[in-house]
C-alpha positions as CSV (number, residue, x, y, z in Angstrom):
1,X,83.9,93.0,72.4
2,X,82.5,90.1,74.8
3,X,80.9,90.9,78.1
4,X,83.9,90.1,79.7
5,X,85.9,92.7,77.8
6,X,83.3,95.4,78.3
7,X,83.3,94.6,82.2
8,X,87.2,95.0,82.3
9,X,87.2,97.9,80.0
10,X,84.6,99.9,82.3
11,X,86.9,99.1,85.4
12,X,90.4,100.4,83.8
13,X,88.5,103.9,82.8
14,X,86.6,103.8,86.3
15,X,89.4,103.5,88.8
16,X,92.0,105.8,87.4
17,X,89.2,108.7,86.6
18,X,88.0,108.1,90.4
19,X,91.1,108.8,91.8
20,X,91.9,111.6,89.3
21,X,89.1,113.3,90.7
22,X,89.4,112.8,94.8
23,X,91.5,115.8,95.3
24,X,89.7,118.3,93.1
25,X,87.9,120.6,95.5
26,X,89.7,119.5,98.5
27,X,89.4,122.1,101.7
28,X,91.0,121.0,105.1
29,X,89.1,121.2,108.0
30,X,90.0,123.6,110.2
31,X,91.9,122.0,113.0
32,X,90.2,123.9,116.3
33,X,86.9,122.4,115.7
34,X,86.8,118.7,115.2
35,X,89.6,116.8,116.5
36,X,88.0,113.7,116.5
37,X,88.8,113.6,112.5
38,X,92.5,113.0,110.7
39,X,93.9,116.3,109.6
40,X,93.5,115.7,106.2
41,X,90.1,114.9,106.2
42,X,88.3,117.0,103.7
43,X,85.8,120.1,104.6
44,X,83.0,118.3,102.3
45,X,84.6,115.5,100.3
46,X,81.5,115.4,97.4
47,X,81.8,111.7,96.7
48,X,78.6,111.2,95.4
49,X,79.1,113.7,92.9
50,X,82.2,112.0,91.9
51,X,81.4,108.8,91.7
52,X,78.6,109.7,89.5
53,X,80.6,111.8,87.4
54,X,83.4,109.2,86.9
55,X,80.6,106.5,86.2
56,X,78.5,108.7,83.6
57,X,81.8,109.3,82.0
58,X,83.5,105.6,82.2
59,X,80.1,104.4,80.5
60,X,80.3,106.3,77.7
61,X,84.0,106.1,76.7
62,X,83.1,102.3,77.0
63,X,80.2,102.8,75.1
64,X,82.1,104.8,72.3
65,X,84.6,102.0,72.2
66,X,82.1,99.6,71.9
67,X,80.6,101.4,68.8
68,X,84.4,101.5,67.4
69,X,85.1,97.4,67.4
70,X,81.7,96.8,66.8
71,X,81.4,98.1,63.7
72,X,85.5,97.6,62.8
73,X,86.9,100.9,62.9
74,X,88.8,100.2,65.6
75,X,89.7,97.3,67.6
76,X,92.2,96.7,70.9
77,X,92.6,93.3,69.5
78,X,94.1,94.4,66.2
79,X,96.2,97.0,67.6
80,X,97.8,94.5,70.1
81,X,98.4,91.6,67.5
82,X,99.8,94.2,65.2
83,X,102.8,94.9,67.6
């Protein structure tokens, strides 16, 4: 895989994990206290603990595909041409 491929690899696994993960501990904020905020803000979003979690994870299914076409078991190019 070129650096290119990597790159764009990284970004397709990224994104959709990210927003798999936004919702998951989601607690409204109750609405008599702050009404300067939307009502579906979240109590304590945690995006920093996401976005670490869905970058740690992104790298190493990239990684592991790397390992895969690198040494030819398995290759997104062959599969593709194949169909």
């Amino acid at each position: 895989m070129s650096l290119l491929e990597i790159i764009i690899f990284f970004l397709v696994v990224w994104w959709p994990i990210f927003f798999i993960l936004l919702p998951i501990g989601y607690e409204q904020l109750p609405q008599k206290k702050n009404f300067r905020f939307a009502k579906s803000a979240p109590k304590k979003p945690n995006i920093l603990y996401k976005f670490i979690f869905t970058t740690v994870f992104s790298i190493l299914t990239t990684f592991t595909f790397w390992c895969l076409s690198y040494f030819n078991i398995f290759s997104l190019k062959r599969l593709i041409l194949s169909l």
